[in-house]
N, C-alpha and C positions, 0 to 999 in steps of 0.2 A: 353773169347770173346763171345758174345752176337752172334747169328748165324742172320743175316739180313733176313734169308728165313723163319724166321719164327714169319712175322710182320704179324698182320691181312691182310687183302684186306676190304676196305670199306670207303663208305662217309665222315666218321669220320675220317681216317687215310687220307685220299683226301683234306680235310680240311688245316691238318697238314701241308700238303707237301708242300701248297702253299706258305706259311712261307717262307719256304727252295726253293721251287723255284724263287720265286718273288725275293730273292736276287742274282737270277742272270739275269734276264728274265724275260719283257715286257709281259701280252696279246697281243694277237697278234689278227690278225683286224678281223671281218665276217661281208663283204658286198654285200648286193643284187644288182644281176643282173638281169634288166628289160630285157634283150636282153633272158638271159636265162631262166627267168620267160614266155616270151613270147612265146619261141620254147618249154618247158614242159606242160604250163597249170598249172604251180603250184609258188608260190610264193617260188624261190630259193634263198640262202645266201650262199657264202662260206666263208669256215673259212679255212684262208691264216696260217696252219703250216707249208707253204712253205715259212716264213719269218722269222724262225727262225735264230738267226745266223749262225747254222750248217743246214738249210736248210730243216729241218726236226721236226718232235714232236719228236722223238725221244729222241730229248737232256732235256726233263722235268721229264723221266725217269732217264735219267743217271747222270743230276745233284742232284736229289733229293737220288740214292741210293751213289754216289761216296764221299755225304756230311755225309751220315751214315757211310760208309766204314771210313774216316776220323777221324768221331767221336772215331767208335774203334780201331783206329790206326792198320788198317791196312797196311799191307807190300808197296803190288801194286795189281791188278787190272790184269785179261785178260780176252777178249771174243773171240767169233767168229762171225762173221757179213759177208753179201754181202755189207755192204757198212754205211749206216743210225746208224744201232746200234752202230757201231765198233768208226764211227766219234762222237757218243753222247758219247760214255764211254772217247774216246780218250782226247774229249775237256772238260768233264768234272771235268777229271783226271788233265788235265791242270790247271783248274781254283781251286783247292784245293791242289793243290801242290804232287801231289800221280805218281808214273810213271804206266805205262800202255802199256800193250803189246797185240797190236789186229792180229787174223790170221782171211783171207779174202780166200776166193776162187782164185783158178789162174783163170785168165783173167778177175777177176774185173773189174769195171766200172774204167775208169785211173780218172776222174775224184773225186770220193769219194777217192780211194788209196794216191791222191795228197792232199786233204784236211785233211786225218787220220794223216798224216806224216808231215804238217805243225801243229799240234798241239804239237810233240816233240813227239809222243809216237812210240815203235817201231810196225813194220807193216811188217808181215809175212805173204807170199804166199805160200798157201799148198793145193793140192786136187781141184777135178774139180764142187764139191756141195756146200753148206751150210754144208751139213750135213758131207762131207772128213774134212772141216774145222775142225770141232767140235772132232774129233777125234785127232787132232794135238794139242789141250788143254788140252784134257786129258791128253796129256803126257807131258806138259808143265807143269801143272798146279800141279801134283807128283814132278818133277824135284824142280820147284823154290819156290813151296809153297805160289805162287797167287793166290788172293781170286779170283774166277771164276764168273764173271756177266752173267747169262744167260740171252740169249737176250730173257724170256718169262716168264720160273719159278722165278719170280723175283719179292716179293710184292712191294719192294720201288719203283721200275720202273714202275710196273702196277697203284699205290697213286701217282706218279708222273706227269704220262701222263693221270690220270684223272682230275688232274687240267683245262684239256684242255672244259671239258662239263661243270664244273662249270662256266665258262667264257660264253658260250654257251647259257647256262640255265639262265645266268644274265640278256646275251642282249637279249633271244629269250623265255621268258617262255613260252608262248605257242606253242612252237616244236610241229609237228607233228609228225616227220621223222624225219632220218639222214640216210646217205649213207658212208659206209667207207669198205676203201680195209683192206683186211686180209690178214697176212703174218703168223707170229708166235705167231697170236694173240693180244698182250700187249695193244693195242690202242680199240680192240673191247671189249674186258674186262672190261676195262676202262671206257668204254661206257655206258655198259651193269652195272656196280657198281652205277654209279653217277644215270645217266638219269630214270633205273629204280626206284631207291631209291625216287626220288623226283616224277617221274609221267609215270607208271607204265603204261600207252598206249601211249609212244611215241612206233613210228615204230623204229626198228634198222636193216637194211639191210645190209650184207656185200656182198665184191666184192671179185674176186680173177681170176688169169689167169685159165682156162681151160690145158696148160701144166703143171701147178702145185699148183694142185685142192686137195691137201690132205685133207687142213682144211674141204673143203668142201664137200669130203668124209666122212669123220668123220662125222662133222655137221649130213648129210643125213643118216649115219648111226647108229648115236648115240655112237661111241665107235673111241678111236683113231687111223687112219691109218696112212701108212704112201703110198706114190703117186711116181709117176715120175714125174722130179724137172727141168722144161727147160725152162722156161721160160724166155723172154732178161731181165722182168722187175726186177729189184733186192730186191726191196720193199716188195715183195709178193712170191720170189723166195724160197720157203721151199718146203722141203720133207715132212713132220709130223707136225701134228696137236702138241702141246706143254701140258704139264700135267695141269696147273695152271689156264690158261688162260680158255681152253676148258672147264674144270669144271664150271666156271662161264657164258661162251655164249653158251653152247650148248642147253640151253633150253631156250634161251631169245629172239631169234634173228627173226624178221620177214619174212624173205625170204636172201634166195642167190643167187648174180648173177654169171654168170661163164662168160669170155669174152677170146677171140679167141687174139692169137697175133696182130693181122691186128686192131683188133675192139682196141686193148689198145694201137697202133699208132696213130689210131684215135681219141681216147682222147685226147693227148698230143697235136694235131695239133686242134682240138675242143678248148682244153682249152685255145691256145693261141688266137685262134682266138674271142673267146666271152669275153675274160676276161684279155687278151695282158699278160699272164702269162708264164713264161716257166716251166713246173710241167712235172715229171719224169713220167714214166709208171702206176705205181699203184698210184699216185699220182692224176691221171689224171682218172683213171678205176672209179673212183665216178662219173662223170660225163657223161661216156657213159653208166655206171649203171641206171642212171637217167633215159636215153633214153629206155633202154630196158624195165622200171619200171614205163614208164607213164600212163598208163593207172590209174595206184595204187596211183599213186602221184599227181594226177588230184586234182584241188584245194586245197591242204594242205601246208605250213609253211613246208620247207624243207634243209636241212641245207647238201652240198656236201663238204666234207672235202679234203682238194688239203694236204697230207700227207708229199709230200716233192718235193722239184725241181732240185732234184742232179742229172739231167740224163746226158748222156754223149754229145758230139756237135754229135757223129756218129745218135744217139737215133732219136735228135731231125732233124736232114737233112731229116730223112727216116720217120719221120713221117710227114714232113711239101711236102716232095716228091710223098706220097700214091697219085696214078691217080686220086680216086674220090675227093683228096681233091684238085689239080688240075684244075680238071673241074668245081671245085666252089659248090660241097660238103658240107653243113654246121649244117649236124642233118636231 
């Protein structure tokens, strides 16, 4: 059996995947908003991977490696996810016929656990991190002898979710910017393969909560750490910067924002309000990235990426509840 972790990362292999992704999955839209052009000073677009069927980019990763895993007949398939990854592997696993077994953190979003579990695959609670999860695979993944998706060291997954810039890069070639939230990487990687390849001064900014700022530790310190991991958003919910990913953004990336819990409430209730959208925590963190980053983003072609919209009904009460949004609050 051919080892899936050790497919290039690149343009070339990006190319490929779309093949393999295109048969399951639409582009998905990037539309400008004059309303949010108008409150930045910059000519904004966003790109709706919160229309993915499973809600998320995530699923252009997990289809594109669970179609590899298939190819080499393998068994089944486990990860560990707060939520995004676990449903890409869950559903993609569905749609090639493979079983799949995802362990989540306890007290996951009920929302994403009810979508993981309507896909048929089983779905196991263990541990109060990402990271307690990932320990309960290891011991699975000895027992039953499944092939392990990590949701980051993973090239097919990284080729897969770069399909997402080449779409990008279609309807937008003159990118200045983009802004995207960082979790365990895969998406900024992703990024950072495509966009630099074809036009090596676009900006790449990433986002990430302030309670679980690892990547962005690392990032600043050039070497990987790992942080304390509290954050509600589940998107961007990591302890540890990932081996695979970080290799490729750590020297690429323009700036990082750090945002406060209250500021990534803020977003979610931002997002609906300029764009009638309902976008999860990190989802939504590109957009008050924005705000923090106007000055920088003052007249350029800029593209916020709404990541996924699986937040829970609790999420979205308490953020559409913040007093200053309220009192009529709007940026």
């Amino acid at each position: 059996m051919s080892d899936p972790k050790s497919c290039p990362i690149s343009y070339s292999e990006a190319l490929k995947a779309r093949k393999v992704v295109y048969e399951y999955l639409k582009p998905t839209g990037l539309i400008a908003y004059k309303n949010l052009s108008s409150l930045l000073g910059a000519e904004i677009l966003v790109k709706h991977e919160n229309h993915h069927p499973t809600g998320s980019f995530k699923i252009r990763g997990g289809v594109n490696l669970l179609r590899h895993l298939k190819d080499i007949s393998a068994e089944g398939v486990i990860t560990f996810s707060t939520g995004n990854h676990g449903l890409s592997i869950a559903q993609s696993a569905a749609w090639v016929n493979m079983e799949a077994t995802v362990v989540v953190p306890e007290q996951s979003n009920p929302a994403k656990k009810c979508s993981i579990q309507s896909t048929g695959a089983q779905l196991i609670e263990a541990g109060k991190t990402f990271e307690a999860a990932s320990q309960v695979v290891d011991e699975l993944v000895a027992e039953k002898g499944l092939y392990f998706a990590h949701p980051a060291n993973e090239p097919h997954l990284i080729n897969g979710v770069a399909t997402e810039f080449i779409e990008i890069l279609e309807d937008v070639p003159d990118l200045d910017a983009i802004i995207l939230p960082l979790g365990a990487g895969s998406e900024v990687a992703a990024a950072c393969v495509v966009l630099k390849k074809i036009n090596p001064d676009i900006q790449i900014y990433a986002v990430q909560a302030a309670n679980s700022s690892a990547a962005y530790q690392s990032w600043h310190k050039g070497e990987i750490l790992t942080a304390d991991n509290t954050t509600f958003a589940g998107g961007f919910a990591t302890g540890s910067a990932y081996e695979t990913p970080f290799a490729i953004y750590k020297d690429k990336l323009t700036d990082f924002v750090i945002l406060s819990e209250e500021e990534i409430y803020q977003g979610i209730a931002l997002a609906g309000y300029y764009t009638h959208q309902l976008v999860e925590g990190a989802g939504a963190a590109t957009l008050m990235a924005a705000l923090k980053l106007q000055e920088q983003l003052k007249g350029k072609k800029v593209v916020l990426q709404f990541s996924g919209c699986n937040a829970s009904p609790g999420e979205i009460l308490k953020a559409y509840q913040l007093p200053a949004f309220q009192e009529g609050w709007v940026g």
